[in-house]
VOGU-3710 file (C-alpha; in Angstrom, 3 decimals, decimal comma):
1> xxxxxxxxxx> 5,156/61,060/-31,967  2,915/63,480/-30,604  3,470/65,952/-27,294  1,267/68,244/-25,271  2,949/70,609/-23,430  1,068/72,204/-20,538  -2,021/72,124/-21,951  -5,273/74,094/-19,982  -8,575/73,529/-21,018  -12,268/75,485/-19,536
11> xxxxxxxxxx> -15,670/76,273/-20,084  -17,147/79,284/-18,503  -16,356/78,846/-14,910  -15,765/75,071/-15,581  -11,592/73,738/-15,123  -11,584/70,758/-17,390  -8,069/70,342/-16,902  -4,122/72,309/-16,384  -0,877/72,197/-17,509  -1,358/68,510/-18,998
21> xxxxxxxxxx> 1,711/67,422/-20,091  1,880/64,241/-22,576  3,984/62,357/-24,916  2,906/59,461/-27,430  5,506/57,693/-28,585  6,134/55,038/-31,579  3,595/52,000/-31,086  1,871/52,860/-28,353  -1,835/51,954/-28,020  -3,025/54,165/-25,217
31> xxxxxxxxxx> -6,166/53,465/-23,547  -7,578/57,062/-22,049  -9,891/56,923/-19,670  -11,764/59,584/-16,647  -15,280/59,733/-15,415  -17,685/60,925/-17,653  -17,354/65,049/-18,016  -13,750/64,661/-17,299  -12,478/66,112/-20,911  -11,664/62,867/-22,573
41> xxxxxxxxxx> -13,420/63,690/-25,872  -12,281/67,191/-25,171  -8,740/66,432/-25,218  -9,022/64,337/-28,637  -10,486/68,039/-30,308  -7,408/69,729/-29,004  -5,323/67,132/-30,553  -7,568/66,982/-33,978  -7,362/71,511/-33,661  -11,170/71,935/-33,665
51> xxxxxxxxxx> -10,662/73,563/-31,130  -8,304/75,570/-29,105  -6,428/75,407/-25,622  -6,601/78,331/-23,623  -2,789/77,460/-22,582  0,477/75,341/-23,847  1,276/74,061/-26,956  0,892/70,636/-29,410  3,779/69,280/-31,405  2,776/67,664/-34,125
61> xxxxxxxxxx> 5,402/66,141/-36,867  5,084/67,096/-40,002  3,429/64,101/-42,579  1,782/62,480/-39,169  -1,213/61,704/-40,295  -4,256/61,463/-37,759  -7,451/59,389/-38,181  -10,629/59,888/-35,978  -13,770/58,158/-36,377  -16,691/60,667/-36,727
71> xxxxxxxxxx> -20,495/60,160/-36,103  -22,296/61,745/-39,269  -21,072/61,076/-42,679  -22,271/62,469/-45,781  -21,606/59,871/-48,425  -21,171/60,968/-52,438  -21,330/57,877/-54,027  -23,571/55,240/-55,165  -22,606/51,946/-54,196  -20,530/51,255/-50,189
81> xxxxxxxxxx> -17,664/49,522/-52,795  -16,827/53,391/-54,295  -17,731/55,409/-51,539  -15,149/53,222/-49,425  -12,693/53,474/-51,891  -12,388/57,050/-51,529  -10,361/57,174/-48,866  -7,530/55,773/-50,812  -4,468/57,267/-51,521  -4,070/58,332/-55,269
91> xxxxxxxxxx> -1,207/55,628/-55,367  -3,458/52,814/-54,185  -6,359/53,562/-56,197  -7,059/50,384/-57,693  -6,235/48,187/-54,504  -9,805/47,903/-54,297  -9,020/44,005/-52,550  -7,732/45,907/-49,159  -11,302/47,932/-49,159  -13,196/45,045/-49,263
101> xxxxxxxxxx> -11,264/43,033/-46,917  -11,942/45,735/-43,920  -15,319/45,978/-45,039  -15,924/42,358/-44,613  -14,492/42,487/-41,086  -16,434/45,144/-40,454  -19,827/42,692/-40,782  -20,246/43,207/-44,667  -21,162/40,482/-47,188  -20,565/41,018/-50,883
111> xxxxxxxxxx> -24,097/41,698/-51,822  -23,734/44,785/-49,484  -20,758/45,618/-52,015  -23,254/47,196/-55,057  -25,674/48,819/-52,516  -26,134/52,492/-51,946  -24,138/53,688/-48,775  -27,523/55,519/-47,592  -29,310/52,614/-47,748  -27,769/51,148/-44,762
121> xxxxxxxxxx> -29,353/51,745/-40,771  -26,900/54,500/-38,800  -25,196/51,751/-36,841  -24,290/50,441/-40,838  -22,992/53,628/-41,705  -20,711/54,396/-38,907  -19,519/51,208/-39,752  -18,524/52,516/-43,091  -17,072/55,650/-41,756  -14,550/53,228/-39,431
131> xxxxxxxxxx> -13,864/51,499/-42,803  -12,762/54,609/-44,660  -10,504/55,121/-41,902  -8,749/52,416/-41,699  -8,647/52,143/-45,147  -6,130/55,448/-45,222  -3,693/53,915/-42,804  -3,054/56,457/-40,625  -0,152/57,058/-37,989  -2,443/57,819/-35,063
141> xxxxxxxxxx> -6,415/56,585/-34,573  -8,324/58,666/-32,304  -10,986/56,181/-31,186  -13,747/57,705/-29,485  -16,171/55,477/-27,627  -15,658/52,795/-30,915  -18,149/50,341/-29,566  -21,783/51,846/-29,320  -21,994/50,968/-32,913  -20,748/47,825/-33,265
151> xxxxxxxxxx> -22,125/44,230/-32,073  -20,247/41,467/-30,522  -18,917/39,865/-33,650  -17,924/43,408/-35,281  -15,974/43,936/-31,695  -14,061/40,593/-31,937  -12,845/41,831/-35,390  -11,708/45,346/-34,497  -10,029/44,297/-31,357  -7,634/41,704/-33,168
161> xxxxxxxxxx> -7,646/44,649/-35,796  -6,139/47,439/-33,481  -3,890/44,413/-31,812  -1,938/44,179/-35,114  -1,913/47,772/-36,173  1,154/49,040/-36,977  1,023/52,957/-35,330  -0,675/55,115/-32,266  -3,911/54,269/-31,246  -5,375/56,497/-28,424
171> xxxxxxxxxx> -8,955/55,142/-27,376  -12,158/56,280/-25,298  -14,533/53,554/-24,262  -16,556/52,465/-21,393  -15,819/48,417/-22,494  -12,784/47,628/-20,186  -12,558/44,079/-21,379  -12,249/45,868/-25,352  -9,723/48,647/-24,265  -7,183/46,658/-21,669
181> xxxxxxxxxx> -7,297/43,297/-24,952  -5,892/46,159/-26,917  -3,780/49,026/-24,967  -0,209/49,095/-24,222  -0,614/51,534/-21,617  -3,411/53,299/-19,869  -3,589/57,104/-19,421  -6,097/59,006/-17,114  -7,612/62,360/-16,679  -7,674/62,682/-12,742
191> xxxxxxxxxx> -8,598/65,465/-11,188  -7,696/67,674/-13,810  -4,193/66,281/-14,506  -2,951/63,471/-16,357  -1,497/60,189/-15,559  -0,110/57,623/-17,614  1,894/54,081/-17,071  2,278/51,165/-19,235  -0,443/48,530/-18,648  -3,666/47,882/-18,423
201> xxxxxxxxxx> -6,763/49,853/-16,526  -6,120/47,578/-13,564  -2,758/48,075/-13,261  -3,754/52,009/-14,024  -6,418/51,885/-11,295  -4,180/50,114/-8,657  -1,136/52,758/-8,936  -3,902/55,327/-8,588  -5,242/53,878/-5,402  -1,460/53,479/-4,314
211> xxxxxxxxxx> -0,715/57,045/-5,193  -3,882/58,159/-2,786  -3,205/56,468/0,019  0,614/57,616/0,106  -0,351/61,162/-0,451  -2,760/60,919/2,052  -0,487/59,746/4,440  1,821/62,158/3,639  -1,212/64,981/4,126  -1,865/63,422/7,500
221> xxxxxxxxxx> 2,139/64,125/8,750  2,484/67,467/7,040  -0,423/68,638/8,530  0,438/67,399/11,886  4,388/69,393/11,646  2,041/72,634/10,606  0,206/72,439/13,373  2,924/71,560/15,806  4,733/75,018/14,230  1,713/77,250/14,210
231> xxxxxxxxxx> 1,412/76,324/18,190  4,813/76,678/18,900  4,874/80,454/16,918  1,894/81,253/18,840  3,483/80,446/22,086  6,567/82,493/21,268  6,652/84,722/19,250  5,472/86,991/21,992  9,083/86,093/24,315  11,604/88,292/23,103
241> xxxxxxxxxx> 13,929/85,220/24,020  12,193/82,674/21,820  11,074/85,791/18,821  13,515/85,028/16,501  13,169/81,491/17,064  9,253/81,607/15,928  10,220/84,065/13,102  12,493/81,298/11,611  9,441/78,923/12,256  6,908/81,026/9,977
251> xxxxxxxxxx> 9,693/81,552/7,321  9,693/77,927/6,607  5,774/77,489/7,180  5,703/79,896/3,866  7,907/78,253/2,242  6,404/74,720/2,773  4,589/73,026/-0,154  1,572/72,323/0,886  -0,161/69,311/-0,120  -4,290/69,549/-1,044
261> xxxxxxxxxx> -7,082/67,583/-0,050  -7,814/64,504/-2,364  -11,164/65,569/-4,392  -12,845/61,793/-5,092  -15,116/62,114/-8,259  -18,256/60,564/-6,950  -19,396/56,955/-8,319  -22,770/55,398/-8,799  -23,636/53,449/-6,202  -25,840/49,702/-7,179
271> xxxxxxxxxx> -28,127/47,761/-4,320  -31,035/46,494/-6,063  -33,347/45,738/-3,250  -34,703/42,340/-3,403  -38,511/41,261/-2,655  -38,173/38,144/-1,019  -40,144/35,026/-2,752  -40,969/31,368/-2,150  -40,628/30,635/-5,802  -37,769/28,194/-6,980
281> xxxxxxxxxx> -39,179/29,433/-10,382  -39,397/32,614/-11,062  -40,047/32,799/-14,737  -41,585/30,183/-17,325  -41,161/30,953/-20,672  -42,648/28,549/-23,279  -42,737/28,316/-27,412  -42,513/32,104/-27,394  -43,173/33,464/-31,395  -43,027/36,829/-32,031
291> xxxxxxxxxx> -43,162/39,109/-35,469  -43,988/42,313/-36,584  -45,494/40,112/-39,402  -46,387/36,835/-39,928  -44,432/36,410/-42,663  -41,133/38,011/-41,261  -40,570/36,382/-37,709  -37,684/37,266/-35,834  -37,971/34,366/-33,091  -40,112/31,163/-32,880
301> xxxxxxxxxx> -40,155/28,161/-30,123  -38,355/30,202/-27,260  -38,618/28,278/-23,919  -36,938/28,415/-20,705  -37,338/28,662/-16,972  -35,546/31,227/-14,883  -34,872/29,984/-11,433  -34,057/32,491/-8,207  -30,986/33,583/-8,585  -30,186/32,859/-11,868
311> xxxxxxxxxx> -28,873/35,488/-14,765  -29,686/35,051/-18,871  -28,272/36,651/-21,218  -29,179/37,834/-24,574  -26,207/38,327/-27,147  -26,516/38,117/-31,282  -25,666/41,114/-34,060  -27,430/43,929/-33,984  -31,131/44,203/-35,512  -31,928/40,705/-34,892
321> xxxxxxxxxx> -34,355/40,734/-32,035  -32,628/41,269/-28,680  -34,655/44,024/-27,471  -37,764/42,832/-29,134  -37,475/39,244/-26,903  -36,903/40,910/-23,647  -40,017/43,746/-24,226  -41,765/40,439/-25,294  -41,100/38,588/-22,061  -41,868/42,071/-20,061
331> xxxxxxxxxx> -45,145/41,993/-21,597  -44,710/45,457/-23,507  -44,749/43,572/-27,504  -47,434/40,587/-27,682  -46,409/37,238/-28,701  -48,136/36,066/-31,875  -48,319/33,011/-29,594  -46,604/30,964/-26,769  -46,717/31,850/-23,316  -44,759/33,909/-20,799
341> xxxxxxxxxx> -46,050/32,849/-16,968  -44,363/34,094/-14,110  -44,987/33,288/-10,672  -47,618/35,130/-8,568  -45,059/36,613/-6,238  -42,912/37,703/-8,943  -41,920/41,242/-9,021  -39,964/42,771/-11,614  -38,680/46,004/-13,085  -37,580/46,733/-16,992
351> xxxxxxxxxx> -34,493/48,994/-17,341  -34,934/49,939/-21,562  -33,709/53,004/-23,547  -37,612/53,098/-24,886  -38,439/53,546/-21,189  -36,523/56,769/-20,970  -39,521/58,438/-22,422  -41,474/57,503/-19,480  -39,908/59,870/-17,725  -42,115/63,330/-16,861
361> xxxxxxxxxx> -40,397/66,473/-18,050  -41,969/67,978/-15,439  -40,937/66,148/-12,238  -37,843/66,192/-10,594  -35,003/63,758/-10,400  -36,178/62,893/-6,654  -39,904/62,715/-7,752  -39,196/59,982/-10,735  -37,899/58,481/-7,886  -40,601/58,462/-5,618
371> xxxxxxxxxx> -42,550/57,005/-8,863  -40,533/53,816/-8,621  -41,585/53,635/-4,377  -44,159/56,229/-3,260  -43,410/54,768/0,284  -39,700/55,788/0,521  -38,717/58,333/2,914  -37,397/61,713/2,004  -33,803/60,198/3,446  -34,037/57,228/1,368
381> xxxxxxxxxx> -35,397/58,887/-1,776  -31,975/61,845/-1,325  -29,593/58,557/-0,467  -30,482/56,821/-4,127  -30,435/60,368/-6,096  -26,743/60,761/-4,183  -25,876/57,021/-5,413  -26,741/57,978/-8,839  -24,723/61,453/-8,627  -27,521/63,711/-8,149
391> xxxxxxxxxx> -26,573/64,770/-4,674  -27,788/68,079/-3,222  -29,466/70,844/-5,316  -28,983/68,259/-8,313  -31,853/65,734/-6,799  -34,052/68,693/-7,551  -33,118/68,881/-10,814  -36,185/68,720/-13,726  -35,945/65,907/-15,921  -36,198/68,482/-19,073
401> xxxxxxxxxx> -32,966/69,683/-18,053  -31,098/65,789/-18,418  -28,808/64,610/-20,857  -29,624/61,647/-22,358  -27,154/59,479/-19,732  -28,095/61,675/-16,677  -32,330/60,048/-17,556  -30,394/56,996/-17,708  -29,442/57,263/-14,495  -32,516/58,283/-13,156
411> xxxxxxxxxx> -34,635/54,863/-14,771  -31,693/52,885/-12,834  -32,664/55,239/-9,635  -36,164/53,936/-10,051  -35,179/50,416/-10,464  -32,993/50,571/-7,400  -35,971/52,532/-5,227  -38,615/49,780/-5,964  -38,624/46,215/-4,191  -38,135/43,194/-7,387
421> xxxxxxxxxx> -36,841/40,092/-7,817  -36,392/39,772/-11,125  -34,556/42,761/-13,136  -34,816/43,051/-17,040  -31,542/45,224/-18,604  -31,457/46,089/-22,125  -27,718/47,718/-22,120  -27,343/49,008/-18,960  -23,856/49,594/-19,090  -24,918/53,039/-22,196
431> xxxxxxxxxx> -23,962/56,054/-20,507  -21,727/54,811/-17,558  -17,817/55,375/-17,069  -16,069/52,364/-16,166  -16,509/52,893/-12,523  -20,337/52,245/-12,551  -20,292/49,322/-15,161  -18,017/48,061/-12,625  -20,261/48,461/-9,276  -23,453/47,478/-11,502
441> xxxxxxxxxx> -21,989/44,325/-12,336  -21,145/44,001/-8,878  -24,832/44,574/-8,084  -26,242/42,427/-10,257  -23,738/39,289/-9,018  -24,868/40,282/-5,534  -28,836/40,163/-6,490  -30,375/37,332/-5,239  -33,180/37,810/-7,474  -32,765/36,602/-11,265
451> xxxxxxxxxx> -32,005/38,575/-14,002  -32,378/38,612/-18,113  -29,805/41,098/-19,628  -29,134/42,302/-23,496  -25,575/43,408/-23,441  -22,401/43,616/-26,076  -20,099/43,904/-23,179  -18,149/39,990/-22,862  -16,619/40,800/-19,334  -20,207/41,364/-18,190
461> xxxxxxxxxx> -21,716/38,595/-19,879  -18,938/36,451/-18,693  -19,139/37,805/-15,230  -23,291/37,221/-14,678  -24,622/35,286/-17,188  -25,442/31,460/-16,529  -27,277/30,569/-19,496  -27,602/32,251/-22,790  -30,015/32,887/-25,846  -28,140/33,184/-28,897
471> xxxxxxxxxx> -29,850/35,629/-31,661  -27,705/33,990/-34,785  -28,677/33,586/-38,534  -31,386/31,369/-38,320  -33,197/33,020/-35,530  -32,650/32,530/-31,856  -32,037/29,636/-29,519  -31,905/28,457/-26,002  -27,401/27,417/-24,952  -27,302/26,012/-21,485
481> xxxxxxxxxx> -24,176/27,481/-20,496  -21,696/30,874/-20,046  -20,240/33,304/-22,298  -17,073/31,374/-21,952  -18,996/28,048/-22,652  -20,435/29,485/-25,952  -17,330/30,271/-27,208  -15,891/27,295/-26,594  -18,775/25,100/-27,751  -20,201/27,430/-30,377
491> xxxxxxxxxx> -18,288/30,202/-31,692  -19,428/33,318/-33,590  -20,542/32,055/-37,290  -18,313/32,819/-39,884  -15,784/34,758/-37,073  -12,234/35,561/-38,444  -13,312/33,991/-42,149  -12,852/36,037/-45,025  -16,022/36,656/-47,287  -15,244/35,386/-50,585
501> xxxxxxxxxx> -16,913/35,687/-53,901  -18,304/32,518/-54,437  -18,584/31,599/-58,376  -21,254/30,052/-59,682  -20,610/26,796/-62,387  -20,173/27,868/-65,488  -23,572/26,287/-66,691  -25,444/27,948/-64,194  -23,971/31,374/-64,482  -25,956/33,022/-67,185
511> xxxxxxxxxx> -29,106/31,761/-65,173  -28,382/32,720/-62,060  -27,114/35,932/-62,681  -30,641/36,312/-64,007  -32,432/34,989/-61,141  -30,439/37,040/-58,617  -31,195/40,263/-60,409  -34,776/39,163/-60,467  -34,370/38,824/-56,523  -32,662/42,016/-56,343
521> xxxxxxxxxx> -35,424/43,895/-58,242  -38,046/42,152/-55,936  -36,223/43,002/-52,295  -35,761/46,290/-53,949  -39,675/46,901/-54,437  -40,272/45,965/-51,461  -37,832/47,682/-49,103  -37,958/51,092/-50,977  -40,202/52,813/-48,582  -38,816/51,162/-45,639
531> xxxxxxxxxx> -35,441/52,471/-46,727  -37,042/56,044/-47,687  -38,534/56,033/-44,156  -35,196/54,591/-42,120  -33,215/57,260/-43,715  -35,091/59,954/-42,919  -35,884/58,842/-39,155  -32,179/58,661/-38,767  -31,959/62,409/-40,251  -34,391/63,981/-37,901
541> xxxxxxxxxx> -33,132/62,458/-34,897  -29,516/63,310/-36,026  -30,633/66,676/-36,893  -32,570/67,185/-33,407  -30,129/65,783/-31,500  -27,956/68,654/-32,760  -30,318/71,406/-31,957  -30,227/69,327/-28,500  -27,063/69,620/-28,148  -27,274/73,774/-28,580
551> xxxxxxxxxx> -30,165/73,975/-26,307  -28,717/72,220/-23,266  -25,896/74,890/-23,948  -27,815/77,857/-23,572  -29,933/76,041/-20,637  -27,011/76,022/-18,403  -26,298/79,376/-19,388  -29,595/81,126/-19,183  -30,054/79,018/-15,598  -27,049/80,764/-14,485
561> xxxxxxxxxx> -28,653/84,807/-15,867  -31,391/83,918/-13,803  -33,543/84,796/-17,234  -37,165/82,867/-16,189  -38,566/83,694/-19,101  -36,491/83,170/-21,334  -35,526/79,425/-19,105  -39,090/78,050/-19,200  -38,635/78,864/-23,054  -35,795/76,979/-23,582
571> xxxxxxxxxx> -37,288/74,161/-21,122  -40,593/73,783/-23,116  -38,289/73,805/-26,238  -35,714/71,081/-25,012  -38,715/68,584/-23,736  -40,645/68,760/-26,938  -37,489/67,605/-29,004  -36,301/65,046/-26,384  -40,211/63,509/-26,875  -39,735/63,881/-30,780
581> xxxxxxxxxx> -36,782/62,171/-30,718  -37,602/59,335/-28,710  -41,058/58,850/-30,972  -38,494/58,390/-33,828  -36,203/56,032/-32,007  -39,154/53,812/-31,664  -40,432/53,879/-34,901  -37,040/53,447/-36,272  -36,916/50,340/-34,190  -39,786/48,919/-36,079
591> xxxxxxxxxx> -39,167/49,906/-39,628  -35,205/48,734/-38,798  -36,480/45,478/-37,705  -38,491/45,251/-40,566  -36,060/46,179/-43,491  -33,748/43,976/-41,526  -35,962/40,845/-41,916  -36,683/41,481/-45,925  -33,546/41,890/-46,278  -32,054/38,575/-44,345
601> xxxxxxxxxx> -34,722/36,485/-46,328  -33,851/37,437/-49,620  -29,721/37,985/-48,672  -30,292/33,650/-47,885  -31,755/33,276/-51,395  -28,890/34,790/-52,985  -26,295/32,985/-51,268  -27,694/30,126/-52,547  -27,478/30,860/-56,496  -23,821/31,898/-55,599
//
């Protein structure tokens, strides 16, 4: 429904990608994917015209309509049922049923219905910005990287969502399981050009591999007839008997079509070196409470061992405690009580997003490595920055000069450099193509240390995880089993089930209607600050995040002037809002977790009048 026809794309002296050539056509859900810096997201502003190709041309028909999902949303109205609603057609004004439907799906209850949009934390809101897509049925959905936003439960609903949608999808995410449950075929940006076949991002990945190794047998034998014809034209083209023979031999040497060397996009490479340990028992956790209050606890009576060997994983929605129990069992939160005793030869290292800003501005990529082992060698030290793509020049890098995924990298660098065995992972897999979630979930299956990870990603946590704490609506607690097991056992609460008003008997109406606007006045009181404070946490980061954005722009540019001045400027600019923002993060964390818990508790009482 939609072609690009030899489409060129660059930035500076950067070639994202030539002559791309691309049709979508009726019902397919294409699943685009290319390492990271490839031109994925690129290639979705070409389509959506903000902004321009610097070659080719894209057909659009006329009355396609095209839906993207975008990160910041200013909302007008004052409750999430009317500022949904406004993405409906003038013709379906009053089909106010269909809005509330996706915005239960979505992980809305009908209390949520009457609140203001603002109100709600960012991942909430970008929940609400899907919502008013998909409320406008569009012929295409650009989905960029859909699933930072969304927990597990939200991700079951959107996948059987997209399954049964009726036009184009074309989606970016680093979730393989999410994008090959969905996709009809798979489409790559390889070195610079395009590929696309029907099927999944195995099938995708396999033809690649296929395609390499017969063009680079086919480089092997040309090159071997080019050499064979540049000897024989250098052995006659001196004989005036064998000239015009070695003249016909360089005509068709200039006409040949030569093939190019293969240029492999480098991939992060995982070995987590493990500290050998006596210890069956690694880890002994035991009635583990913890609470930012004492009223408002977010988990109570945790306990479990860890043996060698063994991984746990951490799954529930989002804002109930995941990260909060794993910097509790790494010591960084204190328990309100319970204990957390590991054994004496236990060594362990804590991969967090907190932990980014642990990082020195000042240091280089190879001396945050050195952090994690002073006693590496200079060889080892360059052979980790190389497996996390900071080869050469880049090792020397300074840390004020990182995106956000490239400091990523670097905590995993220092995790990898330093002798453990037992590894702590609060989403690891943020920030990494497909490619490096698959060799770190390689790595961790290969550890034979134990591991506790907090991940929305089900192939991973069916791929590692042994046992499981489950973060539902009553707190948290302890499933001996798998992912798979869970699901079987278990199930996601209230998965696939409509939210339905729930009316109250008609004696009781009056009253209750009474008593919940009483409640609602009370939460109100209470949470107005919190919500005052969330909101404009959110705002500053979004906002300095966007002067980020600039800055690491003119960085790159300025580096290449050669402008010192003007560089340590921009570098002494760039770390002070990268600290700012990850001050906020935390503190958002809290106050979050916080408003989250008033909220839950009095959410419970209200269910219970309806």
């Amino acid at each position: 429904m939609i072609q690009l026809n030899n489409i060129s794309k660059s930035y500076s002296s950067q070639e994202l990608f030539s002559n791309l050539n691309f049709k979508l056509n009726s019902g397919n859900r294409v699943g685009l994917v290319g390492r990271n810096g490839s031109g994925k997201s690129t290639l979705f502003k070409l389509i959506l015209a903000e902004e321009s190709a610097d070659g080719g041309e894209i057909i659009i028909p006329k009355n396609y309509k095209i839906g993207t999902l975008k990160q910041h949303l200013t909302f007008s109205e004052s409750t999430l049922r009317e500022e949904a609603a406004l993405a409906l057609e003038e013709d379906m004004k009053y089909d106010v049923y269909r809005v509330e439907k996706i915005l239960f799906g979505l992980g809305f209850v009908q209390d949520d219905l009457e609140k203001d949009p603002l109100s709600f934390s960012g991942g909430y809101q970008i929940r609400i910005n899907l919502a008013k897509l998909l409320v406008t049925e569009p012929n295409l959905l650009l989905l960029d990287e859909p699933t930072n936003y969304l927990d597990i439960v939200s991700l079951r609903w959107l996948k059987s969502f997209l399954r049964s949608f009726e036009g184009e999808v074309i989606l970016i995410t680093h979730d393989r399981n999410f994008m090959d449950s969905i996709t009809t075929h798979t489409m790559g940006l390889v070195r610079k050009k395009i590929e696309l076949i029907p099927g999944d991002t195995h099938k995708f990945y396999e033809q690649l591999q296929a395609n390499d190794e017969l063009h680079s047998k086919q480089k092997i034998a040309q090159d071997k007839k080019v050499k064979e014809m540049e000897e024989f034209i250098a052995k006659n083209k001196a004989r005036a008997s064998t000239a015009t023979r070695a003249q016909s031999k360089v005509k068709e040497l200039q006409k040949m079509d030569l093939l190019d060397n293969l240029n492999f996009d480098n991939t992060l490479e995982f070995n987590f070196n493990f500290k050998d340990t006596p210890a069956k028992i690694l880890l002994d956790v035991k009635d583990l409470k913890f609470g930012y209050t004492p009223e408002n606890i977010l988990f109570d009576k945790i306990s479990f061992t860890l043996e060698k060997g063994e991984c746990l994983g951490i799954i529930g929605k989002n804002g109930k405690g995941k990260s909060t129990l794993l910097n509790t069992i790494a010591g960084e939160l204190k328990q309100l009580s319970g204990n957390v005793d590991f054994h004496g030869s236990t060594s362990f290292a804590h991969f967090g997003q907190t932990n980014i800003a642990h990082l020195s501005e000042k240091n280089t990529v190879m001396d945050e490595i050195y952090v994690g082992n002073p006693k590496l060698s200079e060889a080892n030290v360059r052979s980790i920055c190389g497996g996390m793509m900071f080869s050469g020049d880049a090792a020397k890098k300074k840390i004020s000069l990182l995106s956000g995924g490239e400091k990523s990298r670097v905590m995993l660098g220092q995790i990898i450099a330093r002798n453990v065995n037992l590894l702590f992972l609060d989403e690891p897999t943020n920030h990494l193509d497909m490619d490096s979630i698959e060799a770190l979930t390689n790595a961790i299956k290969k550890f034979k240390g134990s591991v506790i990870i907090v991940t929305h990603s089900e192939e991973l946590l069916r791929r590692v995880c042994d046992r499981l704490i489950i973060f539902a609506k009553d707190g948290a607690e302890y499933f001996d089993g798998g992912y798979n097991d869970f699901l079987e056992k278990i199930g996601w609460e209230d998965e696939d089930k409509e939210q339905k008003v729930k009316a109250a008997p008609k004696g009781n109406q009056k009253e209750n209607k009474k008593l919940k606007a009483e409640m609602v006045r009370e939460r109100n009181k209470l949470t107005s600050s919190l919500k005052k404070k969330v909101e404009k946490l959110e705002t500053k980061i979004m906002e300095t995040e966007e002067r980020l954005e600039i800055h690491h722009h003119g960085l790159i540019a300025v580096s290449n002037s050669g402008e010192s001045s003007k560089l340590m400027e921009l570098t002494k600019l760039v770390s002070d809002e990268e600290a700012s923002v990850e001050e906020a993060f935390e503190e958002l964390e809290i106050a979050q977790t916080q408003l989250d818990e008033i909220n839950d508790k009095y959410q419970h009482k209200i269910d219970e009048l309806s």
